[in-house]
C-alpha positions in Angstrom: 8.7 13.5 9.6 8.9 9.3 9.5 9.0 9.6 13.6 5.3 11.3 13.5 3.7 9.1 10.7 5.2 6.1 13.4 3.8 7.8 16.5 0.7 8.5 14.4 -0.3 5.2 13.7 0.9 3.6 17.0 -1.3 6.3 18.5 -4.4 4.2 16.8 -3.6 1.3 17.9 -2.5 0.1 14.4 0.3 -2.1 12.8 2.2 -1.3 9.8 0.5 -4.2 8.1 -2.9 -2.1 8.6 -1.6 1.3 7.9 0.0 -0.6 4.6 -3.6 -1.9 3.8 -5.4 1.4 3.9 -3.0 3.4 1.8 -3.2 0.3 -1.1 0.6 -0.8 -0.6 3.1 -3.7 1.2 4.2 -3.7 4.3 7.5 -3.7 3.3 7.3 -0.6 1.3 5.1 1.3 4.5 7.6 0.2 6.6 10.3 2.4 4.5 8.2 4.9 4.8 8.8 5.2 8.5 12.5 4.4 8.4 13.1 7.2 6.5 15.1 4.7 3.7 12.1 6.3 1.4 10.8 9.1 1.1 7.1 9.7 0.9 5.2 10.5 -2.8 2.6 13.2 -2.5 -0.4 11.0 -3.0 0.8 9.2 -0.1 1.3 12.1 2.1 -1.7 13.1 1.5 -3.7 10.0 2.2 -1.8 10.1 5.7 -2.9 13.4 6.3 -6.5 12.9 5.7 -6.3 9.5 7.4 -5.0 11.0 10.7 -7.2 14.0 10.3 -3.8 16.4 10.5 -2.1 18.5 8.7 1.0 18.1 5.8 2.7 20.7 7.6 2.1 18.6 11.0 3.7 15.3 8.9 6.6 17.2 7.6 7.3 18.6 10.9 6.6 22.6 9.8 4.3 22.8 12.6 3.6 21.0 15.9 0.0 22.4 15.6 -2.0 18.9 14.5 -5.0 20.7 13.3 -5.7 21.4 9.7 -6.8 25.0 8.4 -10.4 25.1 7.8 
């Protein structure tokens, strides 16, 4: 899961410090995000998710199908 919110956001061409910004948090704390030292709250999951236009599933590797259901 922390690999794909890392390939997500290198993927756009944005820095931890701009992810961090978005979601309303520090760098530091985004960057544990991505580590895997912790885990991700729902609210933030879910701000990912509707920031990279993808599914939860996608993020918490249940699928390799990006897409959301519509």
């Amino acid at each position: 899961m922390y690999r794909r919110i890392r390939d997500l956001r290198e993927d756009k061409d944005l820095n931890q410090t701009q992810v961090a910004k978005i979601l309303g948090m520090s760098q530091t704390g985004y960057s544990k995000y991505e580590t895997g030292e912790n885990d991700l709250p729902t609210a933030i999951l879910i701000k990912l998710a509707d920031f990279y236009d993808v599914s939860i599933d996608y993020l918490l590797n249940r699928t390799d199908k990006q897409e959301m259901n519509k």
